[in-house]
C-alpha positions in Angstrom: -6.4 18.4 8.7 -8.4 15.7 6.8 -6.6 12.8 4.9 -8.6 10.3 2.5 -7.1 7.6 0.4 -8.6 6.4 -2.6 -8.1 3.7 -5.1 -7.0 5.7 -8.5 -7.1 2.3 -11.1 -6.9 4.7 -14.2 -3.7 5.5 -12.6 -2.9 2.1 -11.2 -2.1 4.1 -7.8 -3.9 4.2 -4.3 -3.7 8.0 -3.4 -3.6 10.1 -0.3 -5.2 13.8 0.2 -4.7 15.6 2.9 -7.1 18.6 2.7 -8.0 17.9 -1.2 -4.1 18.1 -2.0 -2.6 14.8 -3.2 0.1 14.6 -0.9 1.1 10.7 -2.0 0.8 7.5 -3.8 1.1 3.9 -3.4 1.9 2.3 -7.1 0.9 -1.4 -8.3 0.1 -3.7 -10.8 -2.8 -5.9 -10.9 -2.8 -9.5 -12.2 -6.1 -11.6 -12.1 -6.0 -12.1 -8.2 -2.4 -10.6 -7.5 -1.8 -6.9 -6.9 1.9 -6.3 -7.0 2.9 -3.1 -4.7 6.1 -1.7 -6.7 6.3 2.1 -5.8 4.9 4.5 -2.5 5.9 8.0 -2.1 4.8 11.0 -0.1 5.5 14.3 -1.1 8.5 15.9 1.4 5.4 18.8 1.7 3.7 16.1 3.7 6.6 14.3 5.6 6.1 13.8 9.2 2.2 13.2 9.8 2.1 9.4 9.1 1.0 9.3 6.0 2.0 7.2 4.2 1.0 4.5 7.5 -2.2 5.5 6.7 -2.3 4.6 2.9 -0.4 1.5 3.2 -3.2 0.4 5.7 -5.9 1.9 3.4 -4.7 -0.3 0.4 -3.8 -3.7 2.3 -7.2 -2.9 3.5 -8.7 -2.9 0.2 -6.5 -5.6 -1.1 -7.9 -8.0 1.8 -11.8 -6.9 1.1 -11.1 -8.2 -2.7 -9.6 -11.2 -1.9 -6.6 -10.3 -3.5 -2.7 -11.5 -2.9 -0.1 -9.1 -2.5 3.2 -9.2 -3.4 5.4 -6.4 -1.8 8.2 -5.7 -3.7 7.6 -2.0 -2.6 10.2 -1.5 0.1 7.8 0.3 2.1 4.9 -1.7 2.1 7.3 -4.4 2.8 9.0 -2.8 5.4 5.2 -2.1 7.1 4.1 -5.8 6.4 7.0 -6.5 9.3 6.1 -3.8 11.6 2.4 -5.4 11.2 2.0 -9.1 11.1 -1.3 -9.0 11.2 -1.4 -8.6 7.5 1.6 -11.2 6.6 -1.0 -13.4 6.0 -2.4 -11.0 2.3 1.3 -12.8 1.2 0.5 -15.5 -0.3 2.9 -18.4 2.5 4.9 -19.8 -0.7 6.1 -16.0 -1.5 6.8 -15.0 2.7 10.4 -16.2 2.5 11.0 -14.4 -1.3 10.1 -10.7 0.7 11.7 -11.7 4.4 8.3 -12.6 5.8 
């Protein structure tokens, strides 16, 4: 099986396919250089394979090739910003302490 995720900004949403079938979606708002992570879900269909790892990497990813700061009020993302440290540093240092960082 074959995932790809994709930045969907009609939809304000990064989305993952596994085999053409959206099987989830990591949801933010975007402020000049701020891009607020407020929502990520996988479809139960799809529970199990990693997934949504994969598109939280995918969009910090993305977020660090524009530049951009990221605030993760999205319990996941937040939760993988922990696991990861390596990316701690896409929250802007005066906003660590306001997400347990």
């Amino acid at each position: 099986m074959s995932s790809d995720v994709r930045n969907n900004p009609d939809r304000s949403r990064f989305e993952i396919t596994e085999d053409g079938a959206l099987a989830g979606f990591a949801e933010y708002f975007r402020h000049e250089n701020e891009i607020a992570f407020i929502h990520t879900e996988v479809d139960p269909a799809f529970a199990g394979r990693g997934l949504a790892g994969r598109l939280a990497r995918a969009a910090l990813d993305a977020a660090r090739e524009q530049g951009a700061d990221v605030l993760p009020y999205c319990p996941f993302i937040r939760d993988w910003l922990t696991k990861h440290p390596d990316y701690v540093d896409l929250v802007p240092e005066a906003q660590r302490t306001r997400f347990g960082l």
